[in-house]
C-alpha positions in Angstrom: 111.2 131.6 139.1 109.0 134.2 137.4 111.2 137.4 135.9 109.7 140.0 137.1 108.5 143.1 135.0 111.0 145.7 136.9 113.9 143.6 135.1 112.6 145.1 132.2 114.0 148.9 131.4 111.6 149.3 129.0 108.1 148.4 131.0 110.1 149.3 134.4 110.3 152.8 132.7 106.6 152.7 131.5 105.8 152.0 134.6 107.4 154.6 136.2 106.0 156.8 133.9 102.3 155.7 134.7 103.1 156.4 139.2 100.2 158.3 140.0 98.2 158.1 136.8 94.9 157.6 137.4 93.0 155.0 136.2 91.5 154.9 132.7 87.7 154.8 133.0 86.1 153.4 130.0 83.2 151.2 128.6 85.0 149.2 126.4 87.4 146.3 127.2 91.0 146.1 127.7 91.8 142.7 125.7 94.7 141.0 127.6 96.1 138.2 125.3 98.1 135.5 125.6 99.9 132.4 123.8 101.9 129.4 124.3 103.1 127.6 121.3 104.5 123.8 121.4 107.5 125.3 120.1 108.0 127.5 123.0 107.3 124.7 125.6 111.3 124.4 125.9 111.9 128.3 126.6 110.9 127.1 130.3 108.7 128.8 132.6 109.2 132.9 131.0 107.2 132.0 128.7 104.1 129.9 130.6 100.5 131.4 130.3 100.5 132.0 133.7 103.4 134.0 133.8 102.5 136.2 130.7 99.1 136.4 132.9 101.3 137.8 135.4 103.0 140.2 133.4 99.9 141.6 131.4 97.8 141.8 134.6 100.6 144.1 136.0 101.3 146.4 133.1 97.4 147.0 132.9 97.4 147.9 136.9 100.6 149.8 136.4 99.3 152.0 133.8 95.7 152.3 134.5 93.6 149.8 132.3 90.4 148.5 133.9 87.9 146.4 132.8 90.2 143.8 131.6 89.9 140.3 130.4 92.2 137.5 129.0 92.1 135.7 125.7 94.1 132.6 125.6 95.7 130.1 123.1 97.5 127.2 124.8 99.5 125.5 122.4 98.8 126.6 119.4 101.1 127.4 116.7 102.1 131.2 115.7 101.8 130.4 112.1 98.3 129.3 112.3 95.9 132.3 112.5 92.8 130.7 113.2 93.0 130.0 116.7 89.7 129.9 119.5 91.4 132.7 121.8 92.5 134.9 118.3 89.0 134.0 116.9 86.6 135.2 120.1 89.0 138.1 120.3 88.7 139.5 116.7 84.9 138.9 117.5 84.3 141.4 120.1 87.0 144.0 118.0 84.5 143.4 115.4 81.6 144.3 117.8 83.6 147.2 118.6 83.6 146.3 122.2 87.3 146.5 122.5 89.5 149.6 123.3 93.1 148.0 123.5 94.8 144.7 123.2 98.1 144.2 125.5 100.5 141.2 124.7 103.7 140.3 126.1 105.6 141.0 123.0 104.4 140.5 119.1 105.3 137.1 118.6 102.4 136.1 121.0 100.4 137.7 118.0 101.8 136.0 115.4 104.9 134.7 113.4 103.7 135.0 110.1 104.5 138.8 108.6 101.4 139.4 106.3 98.6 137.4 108.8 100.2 139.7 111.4 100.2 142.8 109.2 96.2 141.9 108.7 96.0 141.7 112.0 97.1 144.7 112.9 94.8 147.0 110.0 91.9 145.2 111.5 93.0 146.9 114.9 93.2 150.0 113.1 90.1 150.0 111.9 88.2 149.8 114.8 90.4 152.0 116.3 92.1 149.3 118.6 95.1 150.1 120.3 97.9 147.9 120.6 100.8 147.6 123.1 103.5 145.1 123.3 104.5 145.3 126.6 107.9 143.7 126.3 109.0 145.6 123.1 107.8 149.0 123.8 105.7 149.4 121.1 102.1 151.0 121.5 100.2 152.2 118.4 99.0 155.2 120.3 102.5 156.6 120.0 102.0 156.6 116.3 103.9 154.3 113.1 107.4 152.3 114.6 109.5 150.8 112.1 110.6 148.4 114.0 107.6 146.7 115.0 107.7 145.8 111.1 111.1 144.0 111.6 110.3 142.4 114.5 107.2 140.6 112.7 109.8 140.0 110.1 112.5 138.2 112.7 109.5 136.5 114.0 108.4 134.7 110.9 112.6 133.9 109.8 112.5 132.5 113.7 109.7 130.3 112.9 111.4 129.0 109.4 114.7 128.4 110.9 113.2 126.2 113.5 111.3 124.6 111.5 114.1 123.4 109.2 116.0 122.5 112.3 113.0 120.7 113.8 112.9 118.7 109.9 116.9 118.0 110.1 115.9 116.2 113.6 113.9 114.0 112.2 115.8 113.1 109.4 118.9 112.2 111.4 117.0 110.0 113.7 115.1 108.2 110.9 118.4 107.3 109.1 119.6 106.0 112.4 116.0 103.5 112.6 114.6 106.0 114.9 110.6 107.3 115.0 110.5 111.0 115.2 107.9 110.3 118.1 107.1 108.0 121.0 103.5 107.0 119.6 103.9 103.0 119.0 101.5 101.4 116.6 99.2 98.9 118.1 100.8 95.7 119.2 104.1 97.9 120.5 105.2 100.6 123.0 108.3 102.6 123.4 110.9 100.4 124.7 112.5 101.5 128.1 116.3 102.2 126.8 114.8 104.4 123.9 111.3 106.0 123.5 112.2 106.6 119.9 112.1 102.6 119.6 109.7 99.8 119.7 109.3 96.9 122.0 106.9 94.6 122.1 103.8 95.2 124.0 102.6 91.6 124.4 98.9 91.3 125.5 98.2 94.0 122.4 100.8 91.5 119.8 98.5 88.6 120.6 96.1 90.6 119.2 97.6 91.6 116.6 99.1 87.6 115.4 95.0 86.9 115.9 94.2 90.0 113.5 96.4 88.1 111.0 95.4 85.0 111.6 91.7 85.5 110.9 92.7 87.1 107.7 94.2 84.1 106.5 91.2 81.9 107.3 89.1 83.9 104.8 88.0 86.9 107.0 87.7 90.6 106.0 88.3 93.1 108.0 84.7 94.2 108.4 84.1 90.6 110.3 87.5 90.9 111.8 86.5 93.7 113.9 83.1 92.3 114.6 84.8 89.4 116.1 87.2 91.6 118.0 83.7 93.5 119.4 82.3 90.4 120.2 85.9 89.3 122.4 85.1 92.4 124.1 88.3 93.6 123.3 89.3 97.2 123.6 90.2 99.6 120.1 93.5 100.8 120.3 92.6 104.0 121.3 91.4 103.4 124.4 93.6 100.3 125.2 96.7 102.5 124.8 94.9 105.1 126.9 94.8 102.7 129.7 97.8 100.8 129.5 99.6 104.6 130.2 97.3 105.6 132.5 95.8 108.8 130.5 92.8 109.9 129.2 92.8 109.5 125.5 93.6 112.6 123.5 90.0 112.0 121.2 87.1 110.4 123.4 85.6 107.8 121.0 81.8 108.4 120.3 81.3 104.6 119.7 81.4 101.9 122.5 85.0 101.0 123.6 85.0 97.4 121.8 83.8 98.2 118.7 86.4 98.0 116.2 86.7 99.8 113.0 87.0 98.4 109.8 90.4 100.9 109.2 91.8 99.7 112.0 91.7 96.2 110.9 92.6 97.8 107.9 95.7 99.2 108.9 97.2 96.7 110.9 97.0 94.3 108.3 99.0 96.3 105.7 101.4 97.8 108.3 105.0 96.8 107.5 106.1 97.8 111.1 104.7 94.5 112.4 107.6 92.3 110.4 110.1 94.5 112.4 110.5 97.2 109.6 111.1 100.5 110.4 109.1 102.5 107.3 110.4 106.6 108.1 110.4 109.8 106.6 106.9 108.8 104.6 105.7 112.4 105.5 105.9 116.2 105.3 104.1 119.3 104.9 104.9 121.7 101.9 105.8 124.5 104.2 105.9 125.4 108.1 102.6 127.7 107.1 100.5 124.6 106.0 100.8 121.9 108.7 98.6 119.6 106.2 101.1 116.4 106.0 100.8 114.1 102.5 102.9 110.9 101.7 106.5 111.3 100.3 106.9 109.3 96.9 108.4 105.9 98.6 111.7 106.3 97.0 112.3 108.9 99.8 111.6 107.2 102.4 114.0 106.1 104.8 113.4 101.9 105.4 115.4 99.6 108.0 114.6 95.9 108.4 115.0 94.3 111.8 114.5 97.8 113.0 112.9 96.9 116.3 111.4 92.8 117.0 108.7 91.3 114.6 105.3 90.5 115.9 104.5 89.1 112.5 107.0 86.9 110.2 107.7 87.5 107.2 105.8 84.8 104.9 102.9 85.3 106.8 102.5 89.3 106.0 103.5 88.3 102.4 100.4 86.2 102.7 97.9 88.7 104.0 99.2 91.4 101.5 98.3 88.9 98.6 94.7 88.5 100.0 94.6 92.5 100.9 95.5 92.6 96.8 92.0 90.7 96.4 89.9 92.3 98.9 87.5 93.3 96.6 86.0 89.3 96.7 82.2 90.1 98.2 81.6 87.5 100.8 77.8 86.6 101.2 76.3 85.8 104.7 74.5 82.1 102.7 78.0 81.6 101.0 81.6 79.9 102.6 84.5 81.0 100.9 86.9 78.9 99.2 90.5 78.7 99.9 91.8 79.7 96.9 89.6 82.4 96.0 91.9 85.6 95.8 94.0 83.4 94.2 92.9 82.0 91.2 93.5 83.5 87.4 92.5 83.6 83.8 95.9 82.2 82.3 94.8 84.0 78.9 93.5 88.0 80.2 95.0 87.6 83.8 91.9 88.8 85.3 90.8 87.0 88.6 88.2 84.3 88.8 85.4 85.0 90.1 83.1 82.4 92.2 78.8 81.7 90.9 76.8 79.6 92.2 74.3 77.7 90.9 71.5 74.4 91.2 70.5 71.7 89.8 67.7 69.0 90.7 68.1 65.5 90.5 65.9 62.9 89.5 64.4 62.7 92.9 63.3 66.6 92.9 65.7 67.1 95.6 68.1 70.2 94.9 71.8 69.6 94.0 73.8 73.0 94.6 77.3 73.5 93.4 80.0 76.2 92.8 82.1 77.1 89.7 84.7 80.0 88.5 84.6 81.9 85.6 86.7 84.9 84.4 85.5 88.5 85.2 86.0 89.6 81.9 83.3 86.9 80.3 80.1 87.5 78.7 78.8 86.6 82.1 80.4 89.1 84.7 81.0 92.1 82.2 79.2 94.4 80.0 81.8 94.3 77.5 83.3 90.6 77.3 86.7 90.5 76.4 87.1 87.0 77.4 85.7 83.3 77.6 84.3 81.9 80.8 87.1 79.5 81.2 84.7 77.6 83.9 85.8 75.2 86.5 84.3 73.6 89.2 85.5 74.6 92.4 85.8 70.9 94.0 87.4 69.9 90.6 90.0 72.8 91.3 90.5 72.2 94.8 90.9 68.6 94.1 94.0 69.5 91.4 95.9 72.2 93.8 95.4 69.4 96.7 97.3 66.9 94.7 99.8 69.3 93.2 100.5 70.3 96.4 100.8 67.1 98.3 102.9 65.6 95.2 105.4 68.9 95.4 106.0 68.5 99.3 106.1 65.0 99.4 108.6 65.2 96.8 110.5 67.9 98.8 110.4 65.7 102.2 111.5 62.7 100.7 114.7 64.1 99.2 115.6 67.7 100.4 119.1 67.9 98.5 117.7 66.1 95.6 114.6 68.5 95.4 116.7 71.8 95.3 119.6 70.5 92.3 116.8 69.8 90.1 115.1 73.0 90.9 118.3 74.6 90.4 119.6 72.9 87.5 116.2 73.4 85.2 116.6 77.0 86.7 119.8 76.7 85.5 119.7 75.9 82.1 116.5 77.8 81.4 118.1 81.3 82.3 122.1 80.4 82.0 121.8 82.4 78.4 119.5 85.2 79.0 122.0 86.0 82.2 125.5 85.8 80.1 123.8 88.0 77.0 122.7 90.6 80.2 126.2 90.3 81.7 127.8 91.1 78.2 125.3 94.2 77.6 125.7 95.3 81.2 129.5 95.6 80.7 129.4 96.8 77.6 126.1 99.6 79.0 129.3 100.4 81.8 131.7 101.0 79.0 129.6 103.6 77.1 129.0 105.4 80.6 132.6 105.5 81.2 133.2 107.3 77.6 130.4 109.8 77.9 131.6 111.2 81.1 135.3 111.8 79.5 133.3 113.2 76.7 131.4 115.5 78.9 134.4 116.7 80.5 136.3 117.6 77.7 133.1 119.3 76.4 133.5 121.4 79.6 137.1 122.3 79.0 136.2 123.4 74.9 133.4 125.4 76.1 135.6 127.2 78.4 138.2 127.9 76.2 135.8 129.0 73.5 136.3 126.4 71.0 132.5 125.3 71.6 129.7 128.4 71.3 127.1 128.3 74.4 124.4 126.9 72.3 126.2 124.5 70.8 127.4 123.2 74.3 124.2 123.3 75.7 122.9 120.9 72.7 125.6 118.4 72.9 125.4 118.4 76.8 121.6 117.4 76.9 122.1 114.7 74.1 124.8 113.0 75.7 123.2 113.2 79.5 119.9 111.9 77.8 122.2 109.0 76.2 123.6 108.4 80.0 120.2 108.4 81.6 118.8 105.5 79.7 121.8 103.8 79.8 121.9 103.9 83.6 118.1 102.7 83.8 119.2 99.9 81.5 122.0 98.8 83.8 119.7 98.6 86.6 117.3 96.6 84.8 120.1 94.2 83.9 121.6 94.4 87.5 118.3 93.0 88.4 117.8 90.2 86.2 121.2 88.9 87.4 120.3 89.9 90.9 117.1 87.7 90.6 118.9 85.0 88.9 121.7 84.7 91.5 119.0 84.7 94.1 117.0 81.4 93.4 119.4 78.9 95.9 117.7 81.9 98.6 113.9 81.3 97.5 114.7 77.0 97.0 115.9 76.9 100.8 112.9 79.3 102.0 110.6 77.0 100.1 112.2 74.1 102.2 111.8 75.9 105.5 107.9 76.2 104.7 107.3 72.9 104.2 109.0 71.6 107.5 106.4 73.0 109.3 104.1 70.7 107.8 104.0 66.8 108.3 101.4 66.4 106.2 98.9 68.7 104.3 95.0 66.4 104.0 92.9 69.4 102.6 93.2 72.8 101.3 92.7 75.7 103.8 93.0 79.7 103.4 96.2 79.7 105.9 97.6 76.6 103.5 97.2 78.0 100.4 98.6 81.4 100.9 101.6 80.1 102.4 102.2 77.8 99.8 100.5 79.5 96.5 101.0 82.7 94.7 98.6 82.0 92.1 96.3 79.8 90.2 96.2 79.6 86.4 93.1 78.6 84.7 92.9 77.9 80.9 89.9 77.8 79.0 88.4 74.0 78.4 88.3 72.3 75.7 85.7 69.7 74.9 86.4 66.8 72.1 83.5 64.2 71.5 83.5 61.1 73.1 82.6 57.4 72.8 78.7 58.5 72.1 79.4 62.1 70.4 75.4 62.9 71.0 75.6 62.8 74.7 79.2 62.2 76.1 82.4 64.8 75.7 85.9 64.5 76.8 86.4 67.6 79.0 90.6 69.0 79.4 91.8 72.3 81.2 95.2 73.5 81.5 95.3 74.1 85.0 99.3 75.8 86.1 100.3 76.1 90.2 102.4 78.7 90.6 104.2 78.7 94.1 105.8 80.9 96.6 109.1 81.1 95.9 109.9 78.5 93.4 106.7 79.5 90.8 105.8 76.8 88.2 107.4 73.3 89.1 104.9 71.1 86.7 107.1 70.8 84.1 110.7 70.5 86.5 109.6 68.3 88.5 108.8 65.6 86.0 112.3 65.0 84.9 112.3 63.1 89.2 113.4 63.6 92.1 
């Protein structure tokens, strides 16, 4: 229930005061203006622009202000001074159409001390009065102190909530909570926690689709044209509708077409493989509610956060096409399954795909398709490589018979497969590991030794047996010495780490290929389950039988594959 203004002692006295006045007659307006923030919405109903209506509308009757008319922000924050209500007010001030502006108390003005302190000289100097109902202040009445430290509580108020508001949400992202309810597309708040995802399937379908296409070759741009042409709704208006509310921004567009970002985003969103990604934002102060991206080693991650729409190996996938998106598909031109994928194996720059014709003896026209490496005399201005040409069937042929050779190998001996793996693995890296283990531990040592060091540097400078400056100097050399030492144990941490880890990627290797009974040619899906990358070495030409028309061609050609890399040379000693 609304708290009447007689509960009041200071406006019950004003108005007690003003019994009998009579009105003010004048020909300028009396400004009546009020605010709601979103951090007042759980202050309950005192503080609800109809209730501040209430109270203003009384105080002006009470104490003889006519010609009155209300201003109003809704939700809008007290640190953010450019507000429609504020702005038309300030306006007509300007226009000198306004006598006096009445507010329920100053923080309905503003929370911010110098924006309010503007304020309140632009009042004065177009000799605009201003009265605070609730807080007895009225400018007639001449300079009150204490007007100055309420603007000053007002603006500490604001701050402190703010870092309380910023604790919040760092508490629920370490426990794998969103700080709000707004599910990406493919998810909704799950009943038991709003705070959580659950699956929201019609949109997930979707979503798997979205992937799918991706794999076969599709960019986002045709992605969403294909979503238009399913008459499928943007997210935007499908959430809007699956809640039951309007949507907050009415799209200009028609409701099924698609954005390229939208594609965009879904495919590079890590919340689809059931990974909670938090804290990513901020803003640099509670003044500037501009937000920017956190450096990642401040985020806040959990896996298995909330259930995946998307596995694991296939968002792996899509992220190592998204890597290559800059491939230009041409409306005349089908795509190859390993474009993306393929690499010069002497600059590392990608492959790129030309086309080209020739006409046979008949005059009928032969095309054909070849890769060469971006940084050739062909593609670039300033060459810094060869060609290294192959033709795509040629190339496609070689993956194709890699690949079936590899998992026919793998199905026909499972155990047999993985101890070969692992013993070449083995052998290969047995050394480099025991050399890291013996510099780690030794790296640990040295750590252990600078920090007694440091501590009985402490104790000499305190007893004066060590000048400051000659403590400071020893202090940064030996924390300097500690740094890199640390980054060198981390670095050796994960080289054992990654060593220790390859029985892991053998079995996940194994997994893929039982979902396969047999693989008879190459597609985008196939090859980026399978195949990190492509290695293409420059060819070399030696004469043949008949040097003057006939050359031998050869072309190191290396397969490197998910999870177990290069198996050309490893899988020659049998299986």
């Amino acid at each position: 229930m609304a708290t009447s203004l007689a509960s009041n002692p200071v406006a019950s006295t004003l108005a007690a005061q003003s019994i009998g006045r009579e009105p003010k007659t004048t020909t300028k307006m009396t400004a009546l203006y009020c605010r709601l923030s979103k951090e007042d919405f759980d202050s309950g109903e005192s503080n609800s622009i109809v209730h501040q209506k209430e109270i203003l509308t009384k105080y002006a009757k009470d104490h003889g202000f006519g010609n009155t008319r209300f201003f109003v922000d809704d939700g809008v924050s007290g640190t953010l001074f450019s507000r429609p209500g504020l702005d038309e007010l300030l306006a007509e001030v300007r226009k000198g159409r306004v006598a006096t502006v009445i507010i329920k108390d100053q923080s309905r003005i503003g929370r911010d001390v110098i924006e309010v302190g503007l304020l309140k000289r632009t009042f004065d100097e177009f000799d605009v009065r201003l009265i605070a109902a609730n807080d007895n202040l009225d400018t007639a009445n001449g300079f009150d102190i204490m007007s100055i430290f309420r603007d000053v509580f007002n603006e500490w108020f604001v701050a402190d909530t703010s870092k309380k508001i910023r604790a919040v949400f760092k508490t629920k992202a370490l426990n794998g909570k969103h700080s709000n309810s707004v599910a990406p597309y493919g998810y909704k708040p799950s009943d038991e926690d709003k705070f959580v995802w659950a699956v929201d399937e019609p949109a997930a379908e979707v979503v798997r689709d979205i992937y799918k296409m991706c794999l076969d070759g599709m960019g986002p741009k045709y992605i969403a044209k294909e979503l238009g042409r399913r008459g499928l709704k943007i997210p935007l208006v499908y959430k809007a509708e699956r809640d039951g509310v309007p949507p907050k921004h009415i799209p200009k567009r028609p409701d099924t077409m698609w954005h390229t970002s939208s594609v965009t985003d879904i495919l590079e969103n890590r919340e689809y493989i059931g990974t909670a990604v938090l804290n990513r934002k901020t803003s640099k102060s509670y003044k500037d509610h501009k937000k920017f991206i956190k450096p990642e080693e401040e985020w806040i991650i959990h896996e298995n956060a909330h259930p995946a729409i998307i596995d694991e190996q296939t968002w792996q996938a899509v992220q190592r096409i998204r890597a290559n998106h800059r491939v230009v598909q041409r409306k005349d031109y089908v795509k190859g399954p390993l474009e993306g994928s393929i690499y010069c194996i002497d600059c590392g720059e990608r492959l790129y795909a030309k086309r080209n014709s020739r006409y046979n003896l008949d005059g009928t026209e032969r095309k054909y398709c070849y890769y060469i490496c971006r940084n050739s005399r062909t593609l670039s201005d300033l060459p810094t490589c060869t060609t290294h040409s192959i033709l795509r069937q040629t190339l496609e042929k070689i993956v194709l018979d890699d690949l079936q050779r590899v998992i026919g190998l793998a199905k026909t001996n499972e155990k047999k497969f993985a101890n070969v793996l692992l013993s070449i693995s083995k052998r290969e890296s047995e050394r480099e590991v025991q050399k890291a283990k013996r510099e780690l531990a030794k790296a640990q040592t040295r750590i252990e030794t600078l920090d007694r060091i440091v501590s009985k540097l402490y104790e000499d400078n305190v007893e004066g047996k060590i000048n400051d400056e000659r403590f400071a100097t020893m202090l940064a050399g030996y924390e300097e010495e500690q740094n890199g030492l640390r980054g060198r144990c981390s670095e050796l941490e994960a080289l054992i780490a990654t060593s220790t880890a390859q029985t892991d990627s053998i079995e996940s290797f194994l997994r893929l290929v039982r979902r396969y009974t047999e693989i008879k040619e190459l597609t985008p899906e196939i090859v980026h389950e399978f195949i990190d990358k492509v290695l293409v070495g420059e060819p070399d030409y030696k004469p043949g039988r008949y040097e003057h028309w006939a050359r031998i061609k050869t072309q190191e050609v290396r397969i490197i594959y998910n999870f177990i890399g290069d198996v050309s040379e490893s899988l020659k000693e049998g299986v």
